[in-house]
SENU-86812 format. One record per residue (C-alpha): x negated, y, z negated; residue number from 1. Coordinates in Angstrom, 1 decimal. Example, Ala and Ser with C-alpha at 12.3 -4.5 7.8 and 13.67 -1.06 7.14 Angstrom:
<drenlos>
@x: -12.3, y: -4.5, z: -7.8, nr: 1
@x: -13.7, y: -1.1, z: -7.1, nr: 2
</drenlos>
This chain:
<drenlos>
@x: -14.3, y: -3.5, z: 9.4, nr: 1
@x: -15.1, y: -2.0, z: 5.9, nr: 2
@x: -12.6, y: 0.4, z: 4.9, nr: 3
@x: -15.3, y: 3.0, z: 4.4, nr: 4
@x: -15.9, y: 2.5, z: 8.0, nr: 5
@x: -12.3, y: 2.8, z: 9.2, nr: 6
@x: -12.3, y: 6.5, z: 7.4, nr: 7
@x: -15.4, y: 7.8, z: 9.3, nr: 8
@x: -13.8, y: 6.3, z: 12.5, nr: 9
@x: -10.6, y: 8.0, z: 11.6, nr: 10
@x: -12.6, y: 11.5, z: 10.9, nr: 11
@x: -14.5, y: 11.4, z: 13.9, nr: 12
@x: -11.5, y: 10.3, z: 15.8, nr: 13
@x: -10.0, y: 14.2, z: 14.7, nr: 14
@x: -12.1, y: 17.2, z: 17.0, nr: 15
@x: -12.6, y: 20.6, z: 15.7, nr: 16
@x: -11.7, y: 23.2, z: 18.7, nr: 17
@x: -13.2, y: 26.2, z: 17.2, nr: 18
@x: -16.8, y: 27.4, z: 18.0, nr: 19
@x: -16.9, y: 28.2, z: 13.8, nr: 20
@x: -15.6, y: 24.6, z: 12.4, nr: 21
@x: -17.9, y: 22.9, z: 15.4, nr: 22
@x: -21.1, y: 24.7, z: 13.8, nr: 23
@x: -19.7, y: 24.2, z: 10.2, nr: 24
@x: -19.4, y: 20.8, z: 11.2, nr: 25
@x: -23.4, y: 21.0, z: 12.3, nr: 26
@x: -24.0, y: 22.5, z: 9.3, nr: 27
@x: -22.6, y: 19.4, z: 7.4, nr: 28
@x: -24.8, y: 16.7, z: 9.3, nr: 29
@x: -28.2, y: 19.3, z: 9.1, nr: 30
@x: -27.6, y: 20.0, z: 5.1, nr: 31
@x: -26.5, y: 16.3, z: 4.2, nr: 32
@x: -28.8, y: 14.0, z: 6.9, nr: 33
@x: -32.1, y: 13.1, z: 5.7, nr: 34
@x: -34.2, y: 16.3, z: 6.5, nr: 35
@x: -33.0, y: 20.0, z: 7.5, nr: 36
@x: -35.9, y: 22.3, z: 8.1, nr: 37
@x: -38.2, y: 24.1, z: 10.2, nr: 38
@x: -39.6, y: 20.4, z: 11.7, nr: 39
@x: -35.6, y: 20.4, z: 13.0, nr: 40
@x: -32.7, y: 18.0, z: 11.9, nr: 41
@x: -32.4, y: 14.3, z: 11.6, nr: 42
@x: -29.7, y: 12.0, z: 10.5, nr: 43
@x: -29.8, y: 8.2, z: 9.7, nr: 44
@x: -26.6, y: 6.1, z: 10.4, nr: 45
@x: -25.8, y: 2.2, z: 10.6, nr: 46
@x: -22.9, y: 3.1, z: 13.1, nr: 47
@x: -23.7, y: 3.8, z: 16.4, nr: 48
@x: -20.5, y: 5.9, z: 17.0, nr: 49
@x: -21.4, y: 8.5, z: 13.9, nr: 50
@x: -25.1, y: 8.9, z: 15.9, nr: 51
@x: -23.1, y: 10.1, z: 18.9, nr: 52
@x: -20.2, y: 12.3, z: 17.4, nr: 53
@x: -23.8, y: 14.2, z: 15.8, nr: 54
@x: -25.1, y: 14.9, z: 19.3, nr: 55
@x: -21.6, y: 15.6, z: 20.6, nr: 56
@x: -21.5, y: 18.0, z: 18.5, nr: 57
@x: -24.5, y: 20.0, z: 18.8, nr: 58
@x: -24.3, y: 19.6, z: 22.9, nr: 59
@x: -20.9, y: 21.6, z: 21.8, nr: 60
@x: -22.9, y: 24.0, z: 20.2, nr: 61
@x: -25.7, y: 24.3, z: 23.0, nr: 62
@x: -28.3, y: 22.3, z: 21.3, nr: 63
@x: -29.4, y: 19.0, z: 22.7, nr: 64
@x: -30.2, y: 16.2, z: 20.6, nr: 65
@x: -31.3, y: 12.7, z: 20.7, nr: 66
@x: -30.4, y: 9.2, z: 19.6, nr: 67
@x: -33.3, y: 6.7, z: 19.0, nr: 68
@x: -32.3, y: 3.1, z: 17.5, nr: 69
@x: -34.7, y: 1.9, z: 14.4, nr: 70
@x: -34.5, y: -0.8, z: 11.8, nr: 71
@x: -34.5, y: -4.2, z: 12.8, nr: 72
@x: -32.2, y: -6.5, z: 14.8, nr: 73
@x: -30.4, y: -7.7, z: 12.1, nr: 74
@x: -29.9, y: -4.2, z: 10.5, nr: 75
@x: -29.9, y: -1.6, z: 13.1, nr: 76
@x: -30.6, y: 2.1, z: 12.2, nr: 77
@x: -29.4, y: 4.8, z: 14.8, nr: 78
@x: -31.2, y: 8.4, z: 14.5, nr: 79
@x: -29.8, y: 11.2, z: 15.6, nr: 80
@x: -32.5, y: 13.5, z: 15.9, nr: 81
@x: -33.2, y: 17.5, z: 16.9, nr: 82
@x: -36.8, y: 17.9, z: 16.9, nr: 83
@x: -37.7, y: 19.8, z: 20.3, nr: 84
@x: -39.2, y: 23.3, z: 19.3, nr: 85
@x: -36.8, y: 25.1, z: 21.8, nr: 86
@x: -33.7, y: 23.0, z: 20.2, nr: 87
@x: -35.1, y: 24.0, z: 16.8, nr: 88
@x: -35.2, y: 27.4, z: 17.0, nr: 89
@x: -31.4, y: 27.1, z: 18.3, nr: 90
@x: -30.1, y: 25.5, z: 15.6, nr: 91
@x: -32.2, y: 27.7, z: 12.8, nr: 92
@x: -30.1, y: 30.7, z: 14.4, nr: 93
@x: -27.1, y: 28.8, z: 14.2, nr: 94
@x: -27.3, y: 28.1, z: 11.1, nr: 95
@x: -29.3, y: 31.4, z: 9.3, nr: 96
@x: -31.7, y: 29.8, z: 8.2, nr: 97
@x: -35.8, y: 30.0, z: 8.9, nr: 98
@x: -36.5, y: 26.7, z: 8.1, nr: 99
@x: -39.2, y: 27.8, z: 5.1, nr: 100
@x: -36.1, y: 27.6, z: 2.4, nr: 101
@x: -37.8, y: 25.8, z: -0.6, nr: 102
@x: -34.2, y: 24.7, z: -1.4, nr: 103
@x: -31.7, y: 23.3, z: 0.4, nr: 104
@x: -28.6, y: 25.6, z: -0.1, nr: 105
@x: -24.9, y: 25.9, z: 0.9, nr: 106
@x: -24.8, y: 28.9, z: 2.8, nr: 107
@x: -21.1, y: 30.0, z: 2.5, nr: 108
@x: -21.5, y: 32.5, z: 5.2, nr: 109
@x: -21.5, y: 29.0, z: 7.6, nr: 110
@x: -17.4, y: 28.7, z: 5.8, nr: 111
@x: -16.0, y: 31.2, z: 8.2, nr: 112
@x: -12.4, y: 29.7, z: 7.5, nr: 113
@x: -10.7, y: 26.5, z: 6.0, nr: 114
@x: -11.4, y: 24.8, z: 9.4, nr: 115
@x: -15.2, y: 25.3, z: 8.5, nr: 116
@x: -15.0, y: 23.9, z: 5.2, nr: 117
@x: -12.8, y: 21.1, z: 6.6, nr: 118
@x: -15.5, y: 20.2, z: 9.3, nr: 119
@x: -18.6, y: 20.7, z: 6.6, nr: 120
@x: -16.7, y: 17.7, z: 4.1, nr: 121
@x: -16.4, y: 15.7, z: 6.9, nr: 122
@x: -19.5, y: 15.5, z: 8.3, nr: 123
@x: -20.9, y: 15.5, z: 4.7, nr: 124
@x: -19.1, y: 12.7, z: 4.2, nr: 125
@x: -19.9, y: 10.9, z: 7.3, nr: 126
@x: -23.8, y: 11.4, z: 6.6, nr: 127
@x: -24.0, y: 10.2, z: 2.7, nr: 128
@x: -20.3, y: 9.1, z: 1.6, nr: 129
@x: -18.8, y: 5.5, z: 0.9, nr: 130
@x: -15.4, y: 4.9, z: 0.2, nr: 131
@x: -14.4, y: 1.4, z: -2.1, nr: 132
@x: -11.4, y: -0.7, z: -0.6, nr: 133
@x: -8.5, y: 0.5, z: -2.5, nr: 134
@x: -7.2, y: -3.3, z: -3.0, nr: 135
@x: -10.3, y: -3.7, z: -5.1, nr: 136
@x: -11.0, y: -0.1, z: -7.0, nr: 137
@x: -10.5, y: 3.4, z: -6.9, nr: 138
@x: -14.1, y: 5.2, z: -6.0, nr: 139
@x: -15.1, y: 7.7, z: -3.4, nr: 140
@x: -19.1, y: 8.8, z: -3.5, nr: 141
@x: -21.5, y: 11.2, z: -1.9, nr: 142
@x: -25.1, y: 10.1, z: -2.3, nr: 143
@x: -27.7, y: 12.9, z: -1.7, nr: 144
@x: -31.4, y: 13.7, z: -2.9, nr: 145
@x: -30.8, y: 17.4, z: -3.1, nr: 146
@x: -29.8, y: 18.6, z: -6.5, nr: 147
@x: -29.1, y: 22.0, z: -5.8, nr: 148
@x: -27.0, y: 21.3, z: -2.5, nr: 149
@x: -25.2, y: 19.1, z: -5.1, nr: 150
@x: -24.3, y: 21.4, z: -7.4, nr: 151
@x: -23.1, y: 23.8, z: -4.7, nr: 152
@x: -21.0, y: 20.8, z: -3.2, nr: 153
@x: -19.3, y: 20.4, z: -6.3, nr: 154
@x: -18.6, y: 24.4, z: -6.3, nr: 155
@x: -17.2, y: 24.2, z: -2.8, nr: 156
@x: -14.9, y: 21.4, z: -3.3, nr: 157
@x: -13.7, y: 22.6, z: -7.1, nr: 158
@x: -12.2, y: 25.7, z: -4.8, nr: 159
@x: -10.6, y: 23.1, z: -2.7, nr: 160
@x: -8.9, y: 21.6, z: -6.0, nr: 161
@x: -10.9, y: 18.7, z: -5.7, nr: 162
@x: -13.1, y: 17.7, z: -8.5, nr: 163
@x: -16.3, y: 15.9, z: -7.9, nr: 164
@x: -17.7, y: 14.5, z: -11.5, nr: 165
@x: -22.0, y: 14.1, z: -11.2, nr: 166
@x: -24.4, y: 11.3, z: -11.8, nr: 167
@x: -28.0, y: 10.4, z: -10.9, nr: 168
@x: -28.6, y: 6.7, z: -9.9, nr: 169
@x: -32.2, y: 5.4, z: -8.2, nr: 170
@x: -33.2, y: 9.0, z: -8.2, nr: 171
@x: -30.6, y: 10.2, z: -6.2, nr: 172
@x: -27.5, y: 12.7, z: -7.0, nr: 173
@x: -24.3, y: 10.5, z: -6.7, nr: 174
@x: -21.1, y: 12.6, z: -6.7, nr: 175
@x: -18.0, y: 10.2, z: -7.1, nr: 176
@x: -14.2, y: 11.0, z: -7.2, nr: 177
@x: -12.3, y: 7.6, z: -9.5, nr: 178
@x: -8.9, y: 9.4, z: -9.6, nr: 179
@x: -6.4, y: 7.9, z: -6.6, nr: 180
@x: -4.2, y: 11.3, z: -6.6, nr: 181
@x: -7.8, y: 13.0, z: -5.9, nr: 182
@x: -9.6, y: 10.5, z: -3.4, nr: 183
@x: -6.0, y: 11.3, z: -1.8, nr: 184
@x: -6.7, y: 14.6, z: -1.0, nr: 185
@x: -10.3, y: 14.3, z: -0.4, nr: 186
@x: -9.4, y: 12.0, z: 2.5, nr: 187
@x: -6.8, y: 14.3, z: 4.1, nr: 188
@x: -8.8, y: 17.8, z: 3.5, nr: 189
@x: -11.4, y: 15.4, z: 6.0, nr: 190
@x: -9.0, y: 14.6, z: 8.3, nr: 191
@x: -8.3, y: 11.0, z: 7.1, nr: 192
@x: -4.6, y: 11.2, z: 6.8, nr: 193
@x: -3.5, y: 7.7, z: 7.7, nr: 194
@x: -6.5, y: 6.6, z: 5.3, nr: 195
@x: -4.8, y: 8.9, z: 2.7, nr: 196
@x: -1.1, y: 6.9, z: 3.1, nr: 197
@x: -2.9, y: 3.7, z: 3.2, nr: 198
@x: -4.2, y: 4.2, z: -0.3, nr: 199
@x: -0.6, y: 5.4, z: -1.4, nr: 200
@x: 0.8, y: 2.0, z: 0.3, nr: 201
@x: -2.0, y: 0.1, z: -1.9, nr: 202
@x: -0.5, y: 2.2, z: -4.9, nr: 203
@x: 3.2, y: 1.4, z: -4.4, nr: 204
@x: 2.1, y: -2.2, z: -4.1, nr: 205
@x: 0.0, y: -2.6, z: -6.6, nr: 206
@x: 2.2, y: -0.9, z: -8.9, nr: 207
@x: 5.1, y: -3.3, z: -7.4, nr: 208
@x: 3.4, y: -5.6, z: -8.0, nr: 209
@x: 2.5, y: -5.3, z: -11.5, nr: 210
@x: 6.3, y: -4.9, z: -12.7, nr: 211
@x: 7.0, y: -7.6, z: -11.2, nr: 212
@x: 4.3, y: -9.5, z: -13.1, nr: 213
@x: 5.2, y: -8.1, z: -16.5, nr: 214
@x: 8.9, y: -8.4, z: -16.0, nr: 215
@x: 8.1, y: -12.2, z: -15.2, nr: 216
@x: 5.9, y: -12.8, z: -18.1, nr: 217
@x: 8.4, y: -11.9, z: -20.2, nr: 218
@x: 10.9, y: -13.7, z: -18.5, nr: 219
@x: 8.5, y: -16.5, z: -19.2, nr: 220
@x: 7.8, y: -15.9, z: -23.1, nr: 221
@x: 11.5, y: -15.8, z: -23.7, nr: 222
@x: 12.4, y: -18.8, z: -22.1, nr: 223
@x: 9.6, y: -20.9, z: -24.0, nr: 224
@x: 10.5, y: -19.0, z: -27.0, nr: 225
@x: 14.4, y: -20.3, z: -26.1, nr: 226
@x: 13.1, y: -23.9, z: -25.5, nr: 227
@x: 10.8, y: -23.7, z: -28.5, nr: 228
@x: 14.2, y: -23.2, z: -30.9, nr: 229
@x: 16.2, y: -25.2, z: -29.3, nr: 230
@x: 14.1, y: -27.7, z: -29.7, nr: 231
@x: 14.0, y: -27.3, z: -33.4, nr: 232
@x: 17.3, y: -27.5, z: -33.6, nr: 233
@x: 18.1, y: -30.4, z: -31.5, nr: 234
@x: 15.4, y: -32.7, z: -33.9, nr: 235
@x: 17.6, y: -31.3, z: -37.4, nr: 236
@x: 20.9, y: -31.7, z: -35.5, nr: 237
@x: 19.8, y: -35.5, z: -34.2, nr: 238
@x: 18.8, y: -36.3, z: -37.7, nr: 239
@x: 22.0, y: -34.8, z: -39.6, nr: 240
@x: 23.5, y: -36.8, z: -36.8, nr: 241
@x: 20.8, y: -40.3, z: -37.9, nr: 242
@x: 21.4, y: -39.6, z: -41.5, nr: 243
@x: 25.7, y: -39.6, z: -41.3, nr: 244
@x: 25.6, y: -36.0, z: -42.9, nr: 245
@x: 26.8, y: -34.7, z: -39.1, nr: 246
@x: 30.6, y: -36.1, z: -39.7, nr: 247
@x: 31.2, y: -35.2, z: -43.0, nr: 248
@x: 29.9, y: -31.7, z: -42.0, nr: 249
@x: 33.1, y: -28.9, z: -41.4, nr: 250
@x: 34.6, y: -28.7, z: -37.8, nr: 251
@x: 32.8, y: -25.2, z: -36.6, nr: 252
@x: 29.5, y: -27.0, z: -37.6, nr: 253
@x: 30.2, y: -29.9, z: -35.9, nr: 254
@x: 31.2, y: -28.5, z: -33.0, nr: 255
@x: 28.1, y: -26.3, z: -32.9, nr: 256
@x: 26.1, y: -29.1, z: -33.2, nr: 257
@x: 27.6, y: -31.3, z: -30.0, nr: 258
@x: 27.8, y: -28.4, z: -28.0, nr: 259
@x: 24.0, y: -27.4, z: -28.5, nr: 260
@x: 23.1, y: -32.0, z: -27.8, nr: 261
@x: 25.5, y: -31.6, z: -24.8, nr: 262
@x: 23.4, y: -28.0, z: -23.5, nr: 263
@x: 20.2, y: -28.4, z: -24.4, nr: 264
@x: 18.4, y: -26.0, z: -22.2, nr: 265
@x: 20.8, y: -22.8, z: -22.4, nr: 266
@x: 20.1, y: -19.8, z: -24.6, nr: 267
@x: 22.8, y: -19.4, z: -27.7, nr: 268
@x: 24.4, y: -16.5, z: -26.0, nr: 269
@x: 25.6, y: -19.0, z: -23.5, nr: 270
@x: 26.5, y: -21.7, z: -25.5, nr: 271
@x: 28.4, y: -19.7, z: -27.3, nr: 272
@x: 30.6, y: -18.8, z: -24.6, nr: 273
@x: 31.0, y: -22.5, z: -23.7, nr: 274
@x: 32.4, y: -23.6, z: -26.9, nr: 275
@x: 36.4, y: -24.3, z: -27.2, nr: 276
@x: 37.1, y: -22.1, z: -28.7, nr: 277
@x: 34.0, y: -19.4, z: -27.9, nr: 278
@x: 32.4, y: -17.5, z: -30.8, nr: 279
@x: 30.4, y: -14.5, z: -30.7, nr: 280
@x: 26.6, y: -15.0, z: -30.4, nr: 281
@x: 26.1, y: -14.2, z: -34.0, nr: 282
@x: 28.3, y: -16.4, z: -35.0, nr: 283
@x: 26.8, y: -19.3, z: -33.3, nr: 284
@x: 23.3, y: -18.6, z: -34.9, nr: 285
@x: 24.5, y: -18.5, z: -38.5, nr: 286
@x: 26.4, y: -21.5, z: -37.6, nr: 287
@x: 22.5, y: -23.2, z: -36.0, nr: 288
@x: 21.0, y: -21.5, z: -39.4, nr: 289
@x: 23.0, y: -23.5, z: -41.6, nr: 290
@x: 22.8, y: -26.7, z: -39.5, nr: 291
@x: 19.0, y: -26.1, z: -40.2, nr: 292
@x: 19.4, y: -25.2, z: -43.7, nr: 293
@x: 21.5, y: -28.8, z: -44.7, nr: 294
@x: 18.6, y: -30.9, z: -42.2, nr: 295
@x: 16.2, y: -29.3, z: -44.7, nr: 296
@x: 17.8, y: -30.1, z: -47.7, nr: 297
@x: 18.4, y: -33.9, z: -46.7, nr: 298
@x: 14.6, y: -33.8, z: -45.7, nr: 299
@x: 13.6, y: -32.3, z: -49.5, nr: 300
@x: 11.9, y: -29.3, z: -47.6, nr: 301
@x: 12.2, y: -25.9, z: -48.6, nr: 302
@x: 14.5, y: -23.9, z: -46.6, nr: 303
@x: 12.7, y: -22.3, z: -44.0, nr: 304
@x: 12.7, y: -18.4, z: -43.7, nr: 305
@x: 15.3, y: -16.4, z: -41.1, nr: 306
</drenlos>
């Protein structure tokens, strides 16, 4: 199951008790299903379940509606649908409206309390909204073909604290949250709490996760940039040591020297330590830098730069 899906499950799965939020929450199928007018209401959905929370909720409200299954076998369209004249006139009078409106409206007197406005999101959202998994990206949409129901969703929400930014795509008005804190509290205001903490989970992990990934490339780049110059060293050391040069060279150098053949693969902090006697890990560069310095002079090089 998508997790799109898993949110509208988990909003239909929370009831509204109050006569108000139930009509709010007809309002929200009626304003954002695919026609809301004086031929009645209907609403298209792919899930089954959605089709009968709709009718559930406008038996609560004393309207009957009806479910017909369209589409094809492969893709199956349920219709929720309130076209009996009766029915109609019942859900015009719910609602205030006469059915002749030449643009869809939010009719704020439908918001009788922040229950209402809870149940209108959600059931906007379960009509026209998608959801991206969270593993993969950040997006929450509204898609809608009413511009000026749009632009009054956008009001309604920005009082919420929630902003929705705008955009047309295919002709249609896509309103789309990208921020994580905000998709957050678009998913609770719904009623999608555990939705809400999953995406916070996803956060913390991905954020985890990401440390952990920068802390072990760079754990990485040093130690190739350790093997890198110990390598270097271990070629002039071996051929101060090919050439004679090594024994004539003074004890601290020599010692440096036999101590970095014998430990190869250890930084110079902990070589240093290792030596008898120990010297400080500034002292045990210089002491590599000049070991470098003499290999380049036997080699006729120029001395290369610290």
């Amino acid at each position: 199951m998508s997790f799109s899906r898993e949110v509208k499950q988990e909003i239909i799965r929370a009831p509204f008790e109050r006569d108000c939020c139930i009509a709010a929450a007809c309002y929200g199928v009626a304003c954002f299903g695919k026609y809301f007018d004086k031929r009645g209401v209907i609403f298209h959905t792919e899930q089954v379940t959605i089709a009968r929370y709709a009718q559930q909720l406008f038996e609560k409200a004393g309207i009957c509606g009806k479910i017909f299954v369209k589409g094809t076998e492969s893709r199956r369209i349920y219709e929720f649908a309130v076209k009996e004249p009766l029915e109609v006139e019942k859900t015009l009078a719910l609602l205030g409206c006469s059915g002749e409106e030449t643009a869809l409206r939010i009719d704020f007197n439908n918001l009788n309390c922040s229950g209402c406005l809870r149940a209108f999101a959600a059931s906007a959202f379960l009509c026209c909204g998608t959801i991206t998994d969270p593993q993969k990206e950040y997006n929450l949409e509204f898609t809608l073909n009413r511009r000026h129901l749009a632009k009054d969703f956008i009001e309604l929400m920005d009082k919420r604290g929630i902003t929705l930014h705008q955009t047309i795509r295919k002709g249609n008005q896509v309103l789309y949250i990208k921020a994580s804190e905000q998709i957050e509290d678009m998913l609770t205001f719904m009623g999608a709490q555990n939705a809400a903490l999953r995406l916070i989970n996803y956060k913390i992990y991905k954020d985890i996760r990401n440390k952990a990934n920068r802390q072990t490339n760079c754990e990485t780049a040093n130690i190739l940039k350790t093997i890198s110059a110990n390598q270097q060293c271990i070629e002039d050391i071996e051929y101060l040591k090919e050439t004679g040069t090594l024994e004539a060279l003074p004890e601290p150098l020599r010692l440096a020297a036999m101590g970095r053949l014998e430990h190869p693969e250890i930084s110079l902090a902990a070589l240093a330590v290792l030596l008898d006697p120990p010297v400080s890990k500034s002292g045990l560069c210089h002491r590599m830098k000049k070991l470098q310095q003499i290999a380049d002079t036997q080699r006729g090089q120029a001395v290369r730069p610290e």
